[in-house]
C-alpha positions, 0 to 999 in steps of 0.5 A: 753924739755918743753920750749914754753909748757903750762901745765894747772894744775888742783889741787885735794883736797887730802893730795898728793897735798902737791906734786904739790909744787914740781911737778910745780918747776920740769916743770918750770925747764924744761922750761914750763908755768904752769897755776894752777887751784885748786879745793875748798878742794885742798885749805885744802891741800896747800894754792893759795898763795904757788902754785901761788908763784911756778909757777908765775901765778895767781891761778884760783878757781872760776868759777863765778869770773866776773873778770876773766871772762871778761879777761880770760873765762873758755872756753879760760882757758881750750884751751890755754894749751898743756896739761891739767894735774890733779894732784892728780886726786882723787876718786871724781874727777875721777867720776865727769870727767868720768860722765861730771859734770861741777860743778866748775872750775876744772870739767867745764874746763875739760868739755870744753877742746880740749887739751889732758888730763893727770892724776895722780890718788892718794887715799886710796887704798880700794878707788882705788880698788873700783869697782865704781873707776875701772868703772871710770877709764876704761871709762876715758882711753876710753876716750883719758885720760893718766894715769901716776900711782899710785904707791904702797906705804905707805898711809897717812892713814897708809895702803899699796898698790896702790893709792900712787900718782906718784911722781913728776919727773915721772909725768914730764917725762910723760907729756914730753913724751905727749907733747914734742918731745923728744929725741927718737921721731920718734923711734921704740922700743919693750919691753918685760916684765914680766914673761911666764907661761908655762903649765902642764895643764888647771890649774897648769904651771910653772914660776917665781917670775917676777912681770914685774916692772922693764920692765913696768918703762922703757916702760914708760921711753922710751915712755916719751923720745918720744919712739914708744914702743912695749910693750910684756908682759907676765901675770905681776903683774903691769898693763902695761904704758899708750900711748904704744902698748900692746901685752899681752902673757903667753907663751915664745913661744907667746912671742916669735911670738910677738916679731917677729911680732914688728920688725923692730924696732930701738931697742929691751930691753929684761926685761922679766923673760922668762921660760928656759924650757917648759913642753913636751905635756902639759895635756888637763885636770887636772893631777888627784892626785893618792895617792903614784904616783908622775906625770913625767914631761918631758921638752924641751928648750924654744925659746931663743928669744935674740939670735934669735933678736942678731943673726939675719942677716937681720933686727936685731935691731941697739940696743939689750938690754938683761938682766941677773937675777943671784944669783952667780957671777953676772958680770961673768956670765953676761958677758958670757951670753952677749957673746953668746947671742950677744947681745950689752948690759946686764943689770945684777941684782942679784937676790937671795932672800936676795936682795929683788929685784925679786918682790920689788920695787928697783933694782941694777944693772950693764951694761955689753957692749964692754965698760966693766961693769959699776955698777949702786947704788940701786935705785927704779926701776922707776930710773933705768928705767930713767937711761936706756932710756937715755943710750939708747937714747944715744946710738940711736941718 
């Protein structure tokens, strides 16, 4: 998938460079040429000797090296790459790329490229969600930067939260996505993800416990087969992929129009956790509390947009993928559901509240289509992800 592809590797110094080991291994199994550059404090986190064993190449550190400069210059270095590729981006880093510093190797070769840059930000999660690093962040993806994480996850801190390093095979699929043509290029594919948020009024609506984690990793996943993706999300808890088009919406109806508004489309995957019901003339203003006087609601059926797609006679998608959150009698009513939605496959999860799934990190699900149902081991929702975007790939090609 990547043969004939150089990847230019920058190292950062924090404790998730001891990663690249592995991340350069995976892009060499796949066939591409890794050119490894490491920062002074990479070098606390894992030695030249071990990356430039991996990836079979010469590990560049210096900028002053008259040697290297006579045979290879830094200007040289940072154009001969397909991708250049900073794992882990740190904190540091991050500001030093988005305010143009040039004070050594790493800095000066990403001021010098013309190559498409990709990074995998890692650091302690207060760090991350620093004010300074959001700014820094914001102007990196303004300037052309894709981003692949971080994830949420234990911190070698001891604290939780985002600012976990993407893992090594996430990291390679999006840079396959970036610089290969995988075997979706050329492919439109809409995703929707997420919950709706149906309002009561101008403060209160109705939802569900949907963080859009699962929808957001086969987003991703499909755009790194080279998928053009659609991406319609409702207001998540994750933030959407990088290098998808972003249709943001709160309502099932919007969605709905959003939908509609992506097709045609080689492929439709249904993730979102849509609202069944809305509420019948939601309040302009604030539903005043009254002692000893509960508000009636009245609700009507929301538009049920995977049969509407699976249904329709002209247009319709040549793959519609839906999905079923159930609590009992998972296959059997998933079966059914795909039966009269029409659609070709439902992704069947069990969701009750012992699982864990709904709003955590891993998933188990079971793949309904004319072959039967096929259940899948639990996995993290980034593998599942994986898993569909090449069943679907599959499917299309």
């Amino acid at each position: 998938m990547l043969s004939g592809k150089r990847v230019l590797l920058i190292i950062g110094g924090g404790i998730a460079a001891y990663k690249c080991l592995d991340l350069i291994r995976r892009l060499k199994e796949r066939g591409a040429a890794v050119t490894p550059v490491m920062t002074r404090a990479a070098g606390e986190f894992v030695t030249p000797l071990s990356v430039s064993a991996l990836a079979g190449e010469k590990v560049y550190t210096d900028l002053f090296d008259l040697t290297d400069e006579a045979e290879m210059g830094h200007i040289q270095l940072s154009r001969v790459a397909d991708l250049v590729l900073v794992a882990p981006a740190t904190a540091d880093l991050m500001a030093k790329m988005a305010n143009g510093f040039a004070s050594d190797m790493a800095t000066t070769l990403l001021l010098a490229t013309d190559t498409p840059v990709m990074m995998a930000p890692a650091m302690n999660v207060r760090m991350w969600e620093h004010p300074a690093t959001q700014r820094n962040l914001a102007v990196l993806r303004g300037d052309g930067v894709a981003v692949v994480g971080p994830n949420d996850g234990d911190m070698a801190c001891g604290e939780f939260g985002p600012g976990r390093m993407a893992e090594p095979l996430e990291i390679v699929d999006a840079v396959i996505g970036a610089v290969a043509a995988g075997p979706l290029s050329g492919k439109r594919i809409v995703v929707t993800s997420g919950p709706t948020h149906e309002p009561i009024d101008p403060v209160r609506y109705i939802a569900n416990r949907s963080s859009g984690a699962q929808g957001t990793a086969i987003a991703a996943a499909l755009r790194a087969l080279g998928a053009e993706v659609v991406f319609v999300t409702g207001p998540a808890e994750v933030s959407p992929p990088d290098g998808v088009e972003v249709v943001p919406v709160e309502t099932a109806q919007q969605m709905r129009d959003a939908v509609h508004a992506a097709l045609p489309a080689d492929a439709a995957v249904f993730a979102a956790a849509v609202a069944d019901w809305k509420v019948v003339g939601a309040s302009d203003s604030k539903i005043k509390k009254q002692a000893g006087q509960l508000p009636t609601l009245s609700f009507e059926e929301n538009p049920d947009i995977l049969a509407e797609v699976s249904q329709m006679a002209d247009g319709r998608p040549g793959l519609v993928v839906g999905f079923a959150a159930e609590t009992d009698d998972v296959v059997a009513n998933a079966t059914a559901k795909r039966q009269r939605k029409g659609c070709d496959w439902i992704v069947a999860n069990d969701v009750s509240p012992a699982t864990g799934i709904m709003g955590g990190s891993e998933n188990a699900v079971t793949v309904i289509s004319d072959s039967g149902a096929e259940g899948w081991p639990r996995m993290g929702k980034d593998a599942v992800a994986r898993q569909l975007a090449a069943r679907i790939a599959d499917a299309l090609v």
